[in-house]
C-alpha positions in Angstrom: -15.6 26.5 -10.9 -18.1 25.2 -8.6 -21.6 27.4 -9.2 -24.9 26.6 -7.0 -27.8 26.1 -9.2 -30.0 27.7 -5.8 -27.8 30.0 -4.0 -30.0 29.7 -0.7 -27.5 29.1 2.0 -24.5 30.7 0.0 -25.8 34.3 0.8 -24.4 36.3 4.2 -27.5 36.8 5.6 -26.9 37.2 9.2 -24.7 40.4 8.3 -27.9 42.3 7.6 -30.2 43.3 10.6 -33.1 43.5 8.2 -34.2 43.4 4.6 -37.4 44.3 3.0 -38.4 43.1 -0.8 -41.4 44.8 -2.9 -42.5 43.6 -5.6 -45.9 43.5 -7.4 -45.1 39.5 -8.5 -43.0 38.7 -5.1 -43.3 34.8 -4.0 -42.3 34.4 -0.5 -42.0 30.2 -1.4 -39.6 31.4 -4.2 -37.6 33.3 -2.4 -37.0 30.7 0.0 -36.3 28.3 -2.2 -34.2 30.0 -4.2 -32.3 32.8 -2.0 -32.9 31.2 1.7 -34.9 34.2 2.5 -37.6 33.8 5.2 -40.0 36.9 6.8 -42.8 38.0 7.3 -45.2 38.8 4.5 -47.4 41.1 3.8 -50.2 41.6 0.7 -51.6 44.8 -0.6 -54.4 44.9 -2.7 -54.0 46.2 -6.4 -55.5 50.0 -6.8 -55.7 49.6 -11.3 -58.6 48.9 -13.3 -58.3 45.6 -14.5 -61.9 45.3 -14.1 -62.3 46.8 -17.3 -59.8 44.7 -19.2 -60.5 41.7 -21.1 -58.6 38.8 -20.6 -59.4 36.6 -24.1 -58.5 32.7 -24.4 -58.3 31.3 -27.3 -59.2 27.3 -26.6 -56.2 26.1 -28.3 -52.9 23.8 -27.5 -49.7 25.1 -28.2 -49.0 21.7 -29.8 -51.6 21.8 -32.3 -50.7 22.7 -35.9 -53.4 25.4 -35.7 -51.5 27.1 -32.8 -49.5 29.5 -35.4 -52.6 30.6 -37.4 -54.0 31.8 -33.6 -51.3 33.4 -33.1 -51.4 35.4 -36.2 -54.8 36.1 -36.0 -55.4 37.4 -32.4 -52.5 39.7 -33.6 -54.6 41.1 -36.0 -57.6 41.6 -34.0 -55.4 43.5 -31.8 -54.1 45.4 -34.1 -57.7 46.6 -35.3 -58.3 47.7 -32.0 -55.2 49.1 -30.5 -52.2 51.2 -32.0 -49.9 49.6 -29.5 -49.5 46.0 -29.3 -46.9 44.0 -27.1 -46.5 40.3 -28.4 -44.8 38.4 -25.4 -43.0 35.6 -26.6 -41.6 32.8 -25.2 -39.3 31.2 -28.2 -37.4 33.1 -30.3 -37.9 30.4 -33.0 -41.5 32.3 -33.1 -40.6 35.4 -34.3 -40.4 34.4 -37.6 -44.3 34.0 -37.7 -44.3 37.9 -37.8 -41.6 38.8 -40.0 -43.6 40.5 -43.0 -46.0 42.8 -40.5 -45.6 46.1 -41.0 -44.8 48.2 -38.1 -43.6 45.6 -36.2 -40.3 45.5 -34.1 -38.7 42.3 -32.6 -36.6 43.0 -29.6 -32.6 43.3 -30.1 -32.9 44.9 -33.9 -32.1 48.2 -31.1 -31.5 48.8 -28.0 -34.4 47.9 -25.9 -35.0 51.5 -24.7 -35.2 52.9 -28.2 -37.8 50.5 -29.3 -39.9 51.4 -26.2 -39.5 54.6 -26.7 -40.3 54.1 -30.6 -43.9 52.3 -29.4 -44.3 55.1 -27.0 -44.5 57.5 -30.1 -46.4 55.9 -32.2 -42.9 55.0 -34.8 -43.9 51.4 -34.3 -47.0 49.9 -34.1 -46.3 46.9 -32.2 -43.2 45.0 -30.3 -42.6 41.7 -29.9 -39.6 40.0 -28.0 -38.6 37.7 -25.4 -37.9 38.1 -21.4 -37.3 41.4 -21.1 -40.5 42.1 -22.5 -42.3 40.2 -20.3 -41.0 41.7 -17.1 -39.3 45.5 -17.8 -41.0 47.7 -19.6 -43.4 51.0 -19.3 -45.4 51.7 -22.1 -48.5 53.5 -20.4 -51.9 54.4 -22.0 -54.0 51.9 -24.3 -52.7 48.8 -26.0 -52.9 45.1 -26.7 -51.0 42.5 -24.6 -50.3 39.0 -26.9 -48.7 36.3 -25.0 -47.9 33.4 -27.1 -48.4 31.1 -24.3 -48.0 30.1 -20.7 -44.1 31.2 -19.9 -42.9 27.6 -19.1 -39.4 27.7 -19.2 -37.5 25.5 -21.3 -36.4 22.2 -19.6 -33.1 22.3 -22.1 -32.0 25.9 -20.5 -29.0 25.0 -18.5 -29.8 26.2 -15.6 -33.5 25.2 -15.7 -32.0 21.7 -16.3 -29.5 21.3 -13.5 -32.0 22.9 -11.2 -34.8 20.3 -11.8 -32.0 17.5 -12.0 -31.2 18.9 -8.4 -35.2 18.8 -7.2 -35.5 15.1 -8.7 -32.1 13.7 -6.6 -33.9 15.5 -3.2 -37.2 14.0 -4.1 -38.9 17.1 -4.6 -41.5 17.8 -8.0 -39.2 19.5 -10.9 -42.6 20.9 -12.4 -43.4 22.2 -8.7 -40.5 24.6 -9.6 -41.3 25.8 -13.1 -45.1 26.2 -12.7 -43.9 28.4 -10.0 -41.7 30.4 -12.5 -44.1 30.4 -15.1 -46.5 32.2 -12.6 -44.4 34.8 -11.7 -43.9 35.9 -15.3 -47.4 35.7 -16.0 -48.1 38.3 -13.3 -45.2 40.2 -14.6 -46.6 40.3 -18.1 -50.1 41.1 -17.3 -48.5 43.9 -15.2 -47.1 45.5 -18.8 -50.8 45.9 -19.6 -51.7 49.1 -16.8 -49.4 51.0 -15.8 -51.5 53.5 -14.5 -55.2 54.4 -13.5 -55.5 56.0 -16.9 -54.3 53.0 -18.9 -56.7 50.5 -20.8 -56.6 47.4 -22.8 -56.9 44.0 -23.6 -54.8 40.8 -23.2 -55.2 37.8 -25.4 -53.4 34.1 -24.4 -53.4 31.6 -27.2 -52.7 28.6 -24.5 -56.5 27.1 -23.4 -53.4 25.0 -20.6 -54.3 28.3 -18.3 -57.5 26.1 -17.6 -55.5 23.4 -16.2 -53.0 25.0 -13.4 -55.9 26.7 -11.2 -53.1 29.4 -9.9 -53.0 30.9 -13.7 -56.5 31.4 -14.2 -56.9 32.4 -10.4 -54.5 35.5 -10.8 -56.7 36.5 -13.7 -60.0 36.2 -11.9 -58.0 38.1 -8.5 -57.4 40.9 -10.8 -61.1 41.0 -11.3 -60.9 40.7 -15.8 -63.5 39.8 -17.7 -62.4 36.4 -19.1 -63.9 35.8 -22.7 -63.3 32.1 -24.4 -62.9 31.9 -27.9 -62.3 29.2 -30.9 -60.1 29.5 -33.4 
């Protein structure tokens, strides 16, 4: 059965006088791209306090053999310092680099709600998982955000593959797409860290690559964070 890999064009638009999309993340390029859907746009300015968040960077590849023992170690710095911590992932293959931590959940051991709800309470001490993490959850007052690294997708996922495969044979930049993608999610998981004016925190990305794509480190200094370098 014959499946779009961008379903702009495939959608009845003209059947609706109007539609309007919010979204704290939106990407009016994306969702042309990828739905067909052109408007007008319009930008709000973010009311939370991410002036008082710290936004750490550890100065590390995720290619280097070091990589893991950052990993593990801004973990425990987080752990000192908050009782809830959110590891964002973005290979499940990682997981096991937290298997022995005490108080620690991985995403689909439950349902996703209860382990939220577990984090909320205090039953857990920290939650680490894969896209769902990254983009729909509430877990308000004061905690640690770990992401792993920038949220690339994988060039093998099927989709992601055919997609960039499409891009290349209409002479358009593959990686034009996924750093795109990847940006979106990165809003979406600094968005776990307030979810309200009363909410506090800090976020730590073991990826010094944020240095390289300007729009990554730009959402971070739009927000207003503090950014603070650090060496392994």
């Amino acid at each position: 059965e014959y499946f779009p890999v961008f379903p702009a064009g495939y959608l009845p638009l003209e059947s609706y006088k109007g539609v309007i999309i919010t979204s704290a993340t939106i990407d009016p390029i994306d969702l042309e791209k990828t739905l067909g859907i052109v408007g007008e746009y319009y930008e709000l300015e973010h009311t939370m306090p991410y002036h008082k968040v710290n936004f750490i960077v550890y100065k590390i590849d995720p290619r280097e053999e070091e990589w893991r023992e950052c990993l593990y170690r801004a973990y425990k710095y987080l752990r000192s310092i908050h009782d809830r911590v959110l590891i964002l992932l973005t290979n499940k293959e990682h997981k096991k680099f937290f298997e022995r931590e005490e108080g620690l959940a991985f995403q689909g051991e439950e349902s996703l709600s209860k382990l939220v709800e577990s984090l909320r309470e205090g039953k857990i001490k920290a939650l680490a998982g894969l896209d769902s993490l990254w983009f729909g959850i509430d877990v308000k007052g004061d905690k640690g955000i770990l992401m792993a690294k920038l949220p690339f997708e994988s060039p093998e996922e099927p989709i992601t593959f055919h997609r960039m495969r499409f891009l290349k044979s209409i002479q358009e930049d593959p990686f034009d797409y996924l750093k795109r993608k990847a940006l979106i999610k990165f809003r979406q998981g600094i968005g776990r860290l307030l979810r309200s004016k009363e909410d506090s925190g800090t976020i730590i990305l073991c990826d010094k690559r944020v240095f390289r794509f300007k729009e990554f480190i730009g959402v971070v200094r739009e927000l207003g964070m503090r950014v603070v370098y650090k060496n392994l």
